[in-house]
LUMKETOR-252151 format. One record per residue (C-alpha): residue in one letter; x, y, z. Coordinates in steps of 0.25 Angstrom, whole numbers, plus 5000, padded with zeros to 4 digits. Example, Ala and Ser with C-alpha at 12.3 -4.5 7.8 and 13.67 -1.06 7.14 Angstrom:
A504949825031
S505549965029
! end
This chain:
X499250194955
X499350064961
X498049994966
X498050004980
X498450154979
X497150194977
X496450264985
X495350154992
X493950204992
X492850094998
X492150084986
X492850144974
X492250154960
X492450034949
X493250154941
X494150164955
X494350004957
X494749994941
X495650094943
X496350014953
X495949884947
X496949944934
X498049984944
X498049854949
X498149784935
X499049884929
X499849864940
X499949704938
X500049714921
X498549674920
X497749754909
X496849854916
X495249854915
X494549884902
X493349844895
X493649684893
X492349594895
X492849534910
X492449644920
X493049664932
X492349684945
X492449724960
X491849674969
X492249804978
X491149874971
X490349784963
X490849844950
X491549804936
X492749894935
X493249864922
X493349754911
X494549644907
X495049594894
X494749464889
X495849384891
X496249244884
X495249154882
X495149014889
X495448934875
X496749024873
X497149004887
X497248874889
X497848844874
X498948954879
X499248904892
X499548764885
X500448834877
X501248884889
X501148744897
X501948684886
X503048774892
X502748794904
X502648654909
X504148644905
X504748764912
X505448734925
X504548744936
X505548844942
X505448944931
X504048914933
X504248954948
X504749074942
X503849144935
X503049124949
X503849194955
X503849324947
X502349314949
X502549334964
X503449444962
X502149494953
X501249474962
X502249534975
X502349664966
X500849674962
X500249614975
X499449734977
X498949764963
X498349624963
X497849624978
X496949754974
X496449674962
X496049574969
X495349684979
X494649744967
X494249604962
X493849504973
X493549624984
X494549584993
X495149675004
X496749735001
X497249625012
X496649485005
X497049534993
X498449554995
X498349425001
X497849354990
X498949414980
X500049364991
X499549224990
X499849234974
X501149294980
X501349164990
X500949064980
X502049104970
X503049084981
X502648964983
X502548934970
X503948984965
X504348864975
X503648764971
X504248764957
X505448714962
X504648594969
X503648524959
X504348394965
X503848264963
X504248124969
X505248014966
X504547904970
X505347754972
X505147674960
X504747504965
X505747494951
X507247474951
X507847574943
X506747674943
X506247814949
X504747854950
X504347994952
X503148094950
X503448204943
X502648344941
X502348414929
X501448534922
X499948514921
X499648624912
X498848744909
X498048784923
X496948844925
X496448924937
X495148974938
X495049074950
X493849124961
X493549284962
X494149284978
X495449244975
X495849294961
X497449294960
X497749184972
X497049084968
X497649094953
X499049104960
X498848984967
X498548914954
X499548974945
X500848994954
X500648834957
X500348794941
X501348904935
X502448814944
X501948694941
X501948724923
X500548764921
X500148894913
X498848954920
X497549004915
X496849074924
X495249094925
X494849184935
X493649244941
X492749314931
X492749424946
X494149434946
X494949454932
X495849584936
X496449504948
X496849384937
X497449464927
X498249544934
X498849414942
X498949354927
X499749474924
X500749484935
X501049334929
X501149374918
X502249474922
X502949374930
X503049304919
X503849414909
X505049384906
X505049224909
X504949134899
X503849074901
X502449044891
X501449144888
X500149104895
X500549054906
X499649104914
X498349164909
X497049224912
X495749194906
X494449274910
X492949244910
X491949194915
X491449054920
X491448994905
X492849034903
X493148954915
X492348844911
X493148844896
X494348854903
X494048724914
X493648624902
X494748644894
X495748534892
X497048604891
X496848664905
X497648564914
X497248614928
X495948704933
X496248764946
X494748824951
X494348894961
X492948954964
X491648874969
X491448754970
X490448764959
X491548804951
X492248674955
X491148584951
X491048634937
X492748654934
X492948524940
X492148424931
X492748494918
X494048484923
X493848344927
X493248294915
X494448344906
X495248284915
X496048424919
X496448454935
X495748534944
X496048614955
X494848664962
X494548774973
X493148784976
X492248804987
X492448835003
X491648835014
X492548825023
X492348825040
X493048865052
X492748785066
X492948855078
X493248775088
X492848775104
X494648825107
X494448915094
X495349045095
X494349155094
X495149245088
X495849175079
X494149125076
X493749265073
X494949325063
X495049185057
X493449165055
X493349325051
X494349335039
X494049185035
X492349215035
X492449355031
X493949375023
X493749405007
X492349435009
X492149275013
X492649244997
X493649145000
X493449004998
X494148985011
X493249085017
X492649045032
X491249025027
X491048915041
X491048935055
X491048825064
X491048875077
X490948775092
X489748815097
X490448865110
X491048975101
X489949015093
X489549125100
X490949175101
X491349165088
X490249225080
X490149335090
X491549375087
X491449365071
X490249435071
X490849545077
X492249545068
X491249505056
X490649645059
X491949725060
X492449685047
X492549795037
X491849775026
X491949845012
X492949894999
X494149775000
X494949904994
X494749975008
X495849955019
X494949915030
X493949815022
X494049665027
X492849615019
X492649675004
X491549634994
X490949504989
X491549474974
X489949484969
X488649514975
X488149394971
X489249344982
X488649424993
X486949384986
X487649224989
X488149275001
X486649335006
X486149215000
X486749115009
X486649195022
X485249195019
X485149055017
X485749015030
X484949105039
X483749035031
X484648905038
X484448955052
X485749045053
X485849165058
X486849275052
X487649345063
X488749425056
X488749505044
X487949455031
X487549595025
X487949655014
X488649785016
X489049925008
X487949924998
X487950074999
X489350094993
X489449954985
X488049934980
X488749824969
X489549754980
X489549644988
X489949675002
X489449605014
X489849585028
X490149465032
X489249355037
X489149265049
X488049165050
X487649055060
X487148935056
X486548815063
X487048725055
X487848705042
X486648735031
X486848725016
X487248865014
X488348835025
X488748725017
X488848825005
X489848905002
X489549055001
X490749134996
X490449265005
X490749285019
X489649215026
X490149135039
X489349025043
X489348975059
X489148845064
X489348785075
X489848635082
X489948585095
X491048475092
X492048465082
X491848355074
X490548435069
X491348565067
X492248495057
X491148415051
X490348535048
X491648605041
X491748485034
X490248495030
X490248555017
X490548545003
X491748635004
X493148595008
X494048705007
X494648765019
X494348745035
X494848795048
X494548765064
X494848875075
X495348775087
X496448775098
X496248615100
X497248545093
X496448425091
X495448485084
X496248585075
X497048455072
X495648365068
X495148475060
X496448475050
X496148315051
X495748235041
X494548215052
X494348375052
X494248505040
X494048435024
X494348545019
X495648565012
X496048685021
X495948665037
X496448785046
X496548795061
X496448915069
X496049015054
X495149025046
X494948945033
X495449055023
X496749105021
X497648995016
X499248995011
X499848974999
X500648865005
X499548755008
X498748694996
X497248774995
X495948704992
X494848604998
X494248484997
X492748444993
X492048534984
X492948634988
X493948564975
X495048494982
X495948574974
X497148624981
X497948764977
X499148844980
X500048784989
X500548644996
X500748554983
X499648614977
X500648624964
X500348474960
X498848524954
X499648594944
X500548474940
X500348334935
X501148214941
X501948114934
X502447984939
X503847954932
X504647814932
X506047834928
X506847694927
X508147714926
X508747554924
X508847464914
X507447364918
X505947384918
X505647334930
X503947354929
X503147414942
X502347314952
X503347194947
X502747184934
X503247104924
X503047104909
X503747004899
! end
């Protein structure tokens, strides 16, 4: 039976969610749950459902992926495009089977799951096109009887570390761009989400049967944070794309440094919307509701900042507060749920924590805060969504809180709205609700947002496949997915080509 054909009960058993949980891997290749020593856990219920094998270990890996660079680096970046390709088609025929692990995993409702295993969709596409455009420059040579170009080459064995909230996008992002590019993959992901990364790393492994291509091209390796860290420091890993906190950042990005590898870093958001005097309402509420409240508020672009005009302050927490308190809330497995579960309780305990902490700061919750089904989910983390004024912008406003707490500030003129956006550590998406011109246009300025995402008229959350992804500050500055975001995977040579019969020297040197 395939996954979704289960009958959807609010709060099934841990025997019911393995049962669809095997479904879905069957259905995609993957080894079903055993007794292996990494659990798998849902946070629909709070409850381990089964046990994964032990896969490579991070020594193996990364000798094996060397092994397949040396062939891979050297295979036409269109065969390269196709075997992309065919991990598309995978992922159209499987769409479904992935999207309910990903349900079962990171407790997201049916619709947000689906979406995520479409971006993997999108990003192949545009990654099957981009093999036939790694172009570099020619460039005009101050010699006579010389060319000078740049020219792009493999990098090597990539590694891509992965956050429970996103746990086959993100990895797509990474491996449709480095598998173009020459790169074998090895992939680390969340110690919360291993189903989700082995089924995706089957499907690959599907689309690449009957290629000739190396073994090991793209791997998974489980574990917990030291098998991370085993993997970060060592030598024969070119590239370490990472996304998780900004304390993650701090530690992965010294070690890479110091070995003088390459980094890609996704960190931290706390990211703002400013509402404008001529803001749209309407587009206010749906953008600021499914930005604030949308995957539980476990997004890094998530809305976590609300910097309202004061004229409109009334207006616009009146009406969040009332579509705040109409939102469903419950099993992500149900139809009608718009807000499943936090990943862990300890989430929703930081979560309590910090609305605690800004009341003791002088704000006032107005919306939501409380936790929710305890009678039919005792181990879970469900909570309704919270809105919280504050008089100014605190520590704990400053801090990001991976839950779905809005915080609401106000302005009176807009060089102090965007200076209080810009007013945090963070830097990773933005947006502005405006019908002026002038000020939509200064907000996308180098004078307006810092962040490396600036939206006008939606929400911060929610970007395509087609622009680079990341942020500045401590969010990283690590840019992902689309745009030329393929050049993090390469490195660039400068080649002089002279094609007479002199040596004529650059800069009018002479020697003898």
């Amino acid at each position: 039976m395939a996954a979704w054909q289960h009958e959807r009960v609010s709060f099934p058993t841990a025997d019911t969610l393995a049962a669809i949980a095997n479904d879905a891997l069957a259905a995609c290749g993957a080894t079903p749950l055993g007794s292996g020593p990494h659990a798998a856990r849902s946070p629909i219920t709070g409850h381990t459902i089964g046990g994964v094998a032990a896969t490579v270990d991070a020594s193996t890996a990364v000798q094996r992926s060397a092994e397949a660079f040396t062939v891979w680096r050297t295979t036409p970046a269109p065969v390269r495009g196709e075997l992309i390709r065919r991990l598309g088609e995978q992922l159209r025929l499987h769409k479904a089977d992935l999207a309910r692990l990903v349900q079962l995993e990171a407790g997201k409702i049916e619709s947000e799951a689906l979406g995520e295993v479409q971006e993997m969709i999108d990003i192949c596409d545009f990654a099957v096109g981009l093999s036939r455009q790694l172009t570099g420059l020619t460039i005009a040579s101050e010699r006579p009887g010389h060319r000078l170009m740049e020219t792009w080459h493999p990098l090597g064995p990539t590694l891509v570390i992965t956050a429970f909230n996103f746990p086959v996008a993100v990895w797509s992002w990474n491996t449709a761009l480095a598998i173009v590019c020459g790169n074998p993959v090895i992939w680390k992901p969340s110690e919360l989400t291993p189903l989700t990364a082995l089924a995706a790393n089957a499907l690959f492994q599907t689309a690449a049967a009957g290629m000739d291509v190396p073994a090991n091209l793209s791997q998974v390796v489980l574990g917990d944070g030291s098998v991370g860290a085993e993997l970060v420091a060592h030598d024969g890993v070119a590239i370490v794309s990472a996304t998780g906190s900004t304390a993650m950042g701090r530690k992965v990005g010294p070690v890479v440094a110091a070995r003088f590898g390459r980094s890609i870093l996704e960190l931290g958001g706390n990211n703002a919307a400013i509402v404008a005097p001529s803001a749209d309402i309407e587009l206010v509420v749906r953008g600021v509701t499914f930005a604030a409240a949308g995957t539980a508020g476990q997004r890094c672009t998530s809305l976590r900042r609300l910097i309202t005009h004061r004229s409109r302050l009334d207006e616009v927490v009146s009406r969040l507060s009332t579509a705040y308190a109409s939102l469903p809330v419950g099993s992500p497995l149900e139809q009608s749920t718009l807000v499943g579960p936090l990943v862990t309780t300890a989430s929703l305990d930081r979560m309590l924590a910090a609305i605690a902490t800004a009341t003791t700061d002088g704000g006032s919750v107005v919306a939501g805060g409380t936790r929710e089904l305890t009678d039919v989910a005792p181990d879970a983390a469900y909570v309704r969504p919270a809105i919280v004024n504050m008089p100014s912008q605190t520590a704990i406003v400053a801090e990001e809180t991976f839950a779905p707490i809005l915080y609401v500030l106000t302005y009176d003129d807009f060089d102090e709205a965007v200076a209080l956006q810009n007013g945090v550590p963070q830097g990773l998406a933005s947006s502005i609700f405006t019908t002026d011109l002038r000020e939509a246009e200064k907000f996308m300025s180098a004078a307006g947002s810092d962040c490396g995402i600036a939206n006008v008229n939606i929400g911060p959350s929610g970007a395509e496949i087609g622009g680079a992804f990341g942020g500045e500050k401590s969010t990283g500055g690590g840019r992902e997915s689309g745009s030329d975001a393929w050049k993090g995977y390469m490195r660039r040579a400068t080649n002089t080509i002279n094609y007479s019969n002199s040596l004529p020297l650059a800069q009018g040197v002479e020697f003898g």
